[in-house]
C-alpha positions in Angstrom: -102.1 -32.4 -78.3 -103.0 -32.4 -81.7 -103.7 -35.5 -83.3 -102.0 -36.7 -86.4 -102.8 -37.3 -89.7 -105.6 -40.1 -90.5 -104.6 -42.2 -93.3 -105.7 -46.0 -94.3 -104.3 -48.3 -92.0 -100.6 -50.0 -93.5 -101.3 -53.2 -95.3 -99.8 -56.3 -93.9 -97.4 -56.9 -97.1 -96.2 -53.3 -96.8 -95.3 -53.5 -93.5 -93.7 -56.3 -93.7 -91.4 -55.6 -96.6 -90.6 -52.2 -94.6 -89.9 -54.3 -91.6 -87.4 -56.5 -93.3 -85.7 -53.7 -94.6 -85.4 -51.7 -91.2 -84.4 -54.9 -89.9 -81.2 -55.3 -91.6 -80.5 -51.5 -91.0 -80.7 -52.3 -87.1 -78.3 -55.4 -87.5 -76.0 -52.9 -89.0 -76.0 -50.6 -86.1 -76.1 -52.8 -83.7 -72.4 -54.3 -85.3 -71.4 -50.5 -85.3 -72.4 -50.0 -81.5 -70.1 -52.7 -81.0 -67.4 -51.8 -83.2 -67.4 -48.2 -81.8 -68.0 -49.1 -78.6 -71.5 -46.8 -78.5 -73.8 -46.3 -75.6 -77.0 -45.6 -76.6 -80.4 -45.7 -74.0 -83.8 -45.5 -75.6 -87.1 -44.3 -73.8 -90.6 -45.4 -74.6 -93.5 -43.7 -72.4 -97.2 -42.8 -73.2 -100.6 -43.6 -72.5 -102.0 -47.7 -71.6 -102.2 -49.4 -74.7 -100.3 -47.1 -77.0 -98.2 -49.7 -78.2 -94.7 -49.6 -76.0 -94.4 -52.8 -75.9 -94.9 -53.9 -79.8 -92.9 -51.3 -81.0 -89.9 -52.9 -78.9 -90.6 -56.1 -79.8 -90.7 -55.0 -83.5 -86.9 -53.1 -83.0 -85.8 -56.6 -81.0 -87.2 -59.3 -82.8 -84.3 -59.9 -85.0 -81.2 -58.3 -83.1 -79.0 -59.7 -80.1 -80.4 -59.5 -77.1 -77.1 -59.2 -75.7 -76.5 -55.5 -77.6 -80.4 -54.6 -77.7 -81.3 -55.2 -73.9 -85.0 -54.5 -72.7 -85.8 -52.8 -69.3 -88.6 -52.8 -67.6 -88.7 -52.4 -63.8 -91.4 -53.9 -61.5 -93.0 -51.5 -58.7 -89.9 -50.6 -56.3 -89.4 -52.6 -53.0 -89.2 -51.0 -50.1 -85.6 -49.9 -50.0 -85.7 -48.9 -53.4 -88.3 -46.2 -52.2 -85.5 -44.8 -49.9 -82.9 -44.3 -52.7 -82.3 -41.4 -54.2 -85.3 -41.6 -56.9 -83.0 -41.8 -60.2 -80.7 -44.9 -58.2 -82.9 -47.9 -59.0 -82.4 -46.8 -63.0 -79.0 -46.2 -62.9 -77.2 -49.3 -62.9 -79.1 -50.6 -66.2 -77.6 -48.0 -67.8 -75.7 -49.0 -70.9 -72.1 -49.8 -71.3 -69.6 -49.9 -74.2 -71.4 -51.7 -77.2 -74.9 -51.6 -76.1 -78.4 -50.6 -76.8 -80.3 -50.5 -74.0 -84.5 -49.6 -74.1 -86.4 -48.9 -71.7 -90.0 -49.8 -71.2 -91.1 -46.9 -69.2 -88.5 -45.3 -67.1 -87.6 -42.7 -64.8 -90.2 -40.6 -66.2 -92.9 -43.0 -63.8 -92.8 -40.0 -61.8 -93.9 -37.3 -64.4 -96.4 -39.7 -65.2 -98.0 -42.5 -63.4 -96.8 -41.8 -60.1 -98.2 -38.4 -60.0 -101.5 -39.1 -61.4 -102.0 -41.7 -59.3 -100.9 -40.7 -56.1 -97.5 -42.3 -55.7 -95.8 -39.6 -55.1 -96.5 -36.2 -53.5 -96.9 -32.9 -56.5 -94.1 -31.7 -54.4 -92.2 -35.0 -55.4 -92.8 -34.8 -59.2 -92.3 -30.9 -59.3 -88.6 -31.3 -58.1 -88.3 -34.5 -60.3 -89.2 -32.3 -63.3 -86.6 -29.8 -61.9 -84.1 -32.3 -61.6 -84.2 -34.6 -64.8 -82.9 -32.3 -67.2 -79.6 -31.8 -65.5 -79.4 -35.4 -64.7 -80.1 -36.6 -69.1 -77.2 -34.0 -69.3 -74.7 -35.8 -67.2 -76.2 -38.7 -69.6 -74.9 -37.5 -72.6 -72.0 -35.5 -71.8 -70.9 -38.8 -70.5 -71.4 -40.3 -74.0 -74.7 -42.2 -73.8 -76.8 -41.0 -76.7 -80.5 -41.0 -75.1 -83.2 -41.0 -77.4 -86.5 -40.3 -75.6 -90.2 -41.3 -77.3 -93.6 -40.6 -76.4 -96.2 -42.7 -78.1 -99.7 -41.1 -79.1 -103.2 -42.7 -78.9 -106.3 -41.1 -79.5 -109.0 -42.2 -76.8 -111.3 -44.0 -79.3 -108.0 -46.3 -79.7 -106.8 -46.6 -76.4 -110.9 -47.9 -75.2 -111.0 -50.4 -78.5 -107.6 -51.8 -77.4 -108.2 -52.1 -73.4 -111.5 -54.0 -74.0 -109.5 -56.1 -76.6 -107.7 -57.5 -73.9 -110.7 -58.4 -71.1 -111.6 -61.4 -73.3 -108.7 -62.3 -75.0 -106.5 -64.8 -73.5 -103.3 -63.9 -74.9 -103.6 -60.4 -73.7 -105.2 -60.6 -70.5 -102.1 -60.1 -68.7 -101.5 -56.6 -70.2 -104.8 -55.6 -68.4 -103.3 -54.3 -64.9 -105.6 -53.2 -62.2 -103.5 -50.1 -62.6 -104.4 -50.0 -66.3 -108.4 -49.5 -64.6 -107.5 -46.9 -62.4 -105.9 -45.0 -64.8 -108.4 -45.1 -67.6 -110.6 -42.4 -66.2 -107.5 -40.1 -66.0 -107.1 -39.3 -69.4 -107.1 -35.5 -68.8 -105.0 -36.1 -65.5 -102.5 -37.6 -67.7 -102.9 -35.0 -70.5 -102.0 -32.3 -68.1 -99.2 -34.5 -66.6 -97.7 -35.2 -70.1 -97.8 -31.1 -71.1 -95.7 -30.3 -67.6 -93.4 -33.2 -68.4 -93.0 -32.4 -72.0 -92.5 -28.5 -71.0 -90.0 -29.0 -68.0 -88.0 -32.0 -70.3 -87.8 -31.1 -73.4 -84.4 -30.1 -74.1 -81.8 -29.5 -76.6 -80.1 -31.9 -75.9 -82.7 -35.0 -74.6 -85.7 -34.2 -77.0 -88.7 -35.9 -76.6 -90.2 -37.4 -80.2 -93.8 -37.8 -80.2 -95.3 -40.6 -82.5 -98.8 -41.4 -83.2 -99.8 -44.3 -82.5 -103.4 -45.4 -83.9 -101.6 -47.0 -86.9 -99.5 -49.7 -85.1 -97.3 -51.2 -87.8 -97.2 -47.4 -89.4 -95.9 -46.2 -85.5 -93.2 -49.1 -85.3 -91.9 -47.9 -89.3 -91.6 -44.5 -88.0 -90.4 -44.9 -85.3 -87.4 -47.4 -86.0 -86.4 -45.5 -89.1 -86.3 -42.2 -87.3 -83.8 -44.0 -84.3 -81.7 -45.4 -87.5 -81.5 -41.5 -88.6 -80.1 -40.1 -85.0 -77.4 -42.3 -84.9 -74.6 -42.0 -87.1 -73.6 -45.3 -88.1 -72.1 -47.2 -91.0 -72.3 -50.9 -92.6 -69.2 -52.2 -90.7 -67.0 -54.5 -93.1 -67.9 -58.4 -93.3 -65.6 -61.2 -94.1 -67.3 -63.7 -96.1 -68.7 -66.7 -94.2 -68.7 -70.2 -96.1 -69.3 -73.4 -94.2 -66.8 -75.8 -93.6 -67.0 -79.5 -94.1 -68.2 -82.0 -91.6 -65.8 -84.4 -90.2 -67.0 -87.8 -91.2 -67.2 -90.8 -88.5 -67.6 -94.3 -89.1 -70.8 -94.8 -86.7 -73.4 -91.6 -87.1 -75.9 -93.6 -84.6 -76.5 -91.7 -81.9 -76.1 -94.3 -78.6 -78.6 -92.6 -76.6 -82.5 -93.3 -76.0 -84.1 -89.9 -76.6 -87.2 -88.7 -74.9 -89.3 -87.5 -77.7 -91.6 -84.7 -77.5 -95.4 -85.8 -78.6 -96.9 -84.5 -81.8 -99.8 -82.6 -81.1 -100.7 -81.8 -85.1 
C-alpha cells in the first residue's frame, strides 16, 4: 500500500483549535442520533501501534459515553469459540440513539487470527466469504457502519513499540501478542490486501487513514465520519440557572474525611 503524503507534523495549537471545533460538531450528532433515533457502528482496525486507540479517545473525550459506547472484546472464552463466529459481536450492536465503536472487531479473523494461527486459512477464507453478506443485513437493517483502517509506515510502528518498553504509562499497550506479531509485517500486509479485496463493498467501504501524523489522523478522520452522516444542529432551549434556595444554617453537620494534598 502506498504511503501517504509526508508533510510537517500538525502543531499542537492547530490541533487543538481543530479539535475543539470537531468537538462541538460531534456533540451535535450525537443529540441528532438521539433525536432521530440513529444507529450507527464504527470500525477501527490496523497494524500495533497505529493509533486505534487515541483516535477513539480523541472522538470520545467530550461526548456521552452513554451515546458514544466503546467496544473492545478480550480473547474469547471457551464457549464463545463454539458460537457461530459473528455471535460474541452481535449483541454490542447499537440500538436506537447510539454510537457504538469498536476497537478492533469481527475483522480479528481477517487479521490477527489468521496471521497468527488462531484460526485455520480454511476459517478466515469462509469468514472473508461470509462478512459481506452479514455488514449487509447490517445496514439494510438501518445501522450505518462506518469501517477504518489505520496506516503506519514500519519506521513508525518500531519508534512507537520501543516507546512503550520503558515507559510506564504505556507499558500495558505492549502485549506479548504485540512481539509476536512484529515480525509479521508482510504476513499482515498480505492479510490486510485479501481482507480489503474480499470486504470492500459498496455498501460497507473500508476508509484507509494514514497514520504517522497522529493528531493530523484523528482531524481526518473525525471530520470525514461528521461528513457520512447526515445530521443537523438539533434546536436548543436556552439554559439559565436558577436561584439557590437559601437556609438559615449552610454548615454542613458532618466530619469529612479529607483527601491529603500531595502538591
Amino acid at each position: 500500500m502506498g504511503k501517504g503524503k509526508s508533510k510537517d507534523k500538525l502543531k499542537r495549537k492547530v490541533y487543538e483549535k481543530h479539535l475543539d471545533e470537531l468537538h462541538e460538531e460531534l456533540v451535535n450528532l450525537q443529540e441528532w442520533v438521539k433525536l432521530k433515533g440513529l444507529k450507527i457502528c464504527i470500525v477501527f482496525e490496523g497494524r500495533d501501534g497505529a493509533g486505534k486507540g487515541g483516535v477513539i479517545k480523541a472522538i470520545t473525550e467530550r461526548v456521552s459515553p452513554r451515546v458514544f459506547r466503546v467496544v473492545a472484546l478480550p480473547a474469547p472464552t471457551e464457549r464463545e469459540k463454539s458460537q457461530m463466529y459473528s455471535q460474541r459481536y452481535m449483541p454490542y450492536f447499537p440500538a436506537a440513539g447510539e454510537v457504538v465503536i469498536f476497537d478492533r472487531s469481527w475483522y480479528n479473523r481477517a487479521g490477527v487470527e489468521r496471521v497468527m494461527g488462531f484460526c485455520t486459512d480454511a476459517q478466515a477464507k469462509a469468514f472473508l466469504e461470509i462478512v459481506p453478506a452479514f455488514e449487509k443485513i447490517m445496514v439494510e437493517s438501518g445501522i450505518h457502519l462506518l469501517k477504518y483502517w489505520l496506516e503506519v509506515t514500519e519506521e513508525e510502528q518500531t519508534r512507537r513499540l520501543e516507546s512503550r518498553i520503558d515507559d510506564g504509562r504505556k507499558i500495558w499497550k505492549l502485549s506479548p501478542m504485540d512481539l509476536k506479531s512484529y515480525s509479521r509485517w508482510y504476513d499482515y500486509s498480505r492479510a490486510r490486501d485479501e481482507m480489503f479485496a474480499a470486504t470492500d463493498t459498496a455498501w460497507a467501504p473500508w476508509y484507509v487513514a494514514y497514520s504517522d501524523d497522529k493528531r493530523r489522523a484523528r482531524l481526518n478522520i473525525i471530520s470525514h465520519l461528521l461528513s457520512k452522516i447526515r445530521y443537523k444542529s438539533p434546536p436548543r432551549e436556552k439554559v439559565k440557572l436558577p436561584k439557590r434556595k437559601l437556609a438559615k444554617d449552610r454548615r454542613s453537620k458532618h466530619r469529612f474525611k479529607v483527601v491529603p494534598e500531595v502538591s
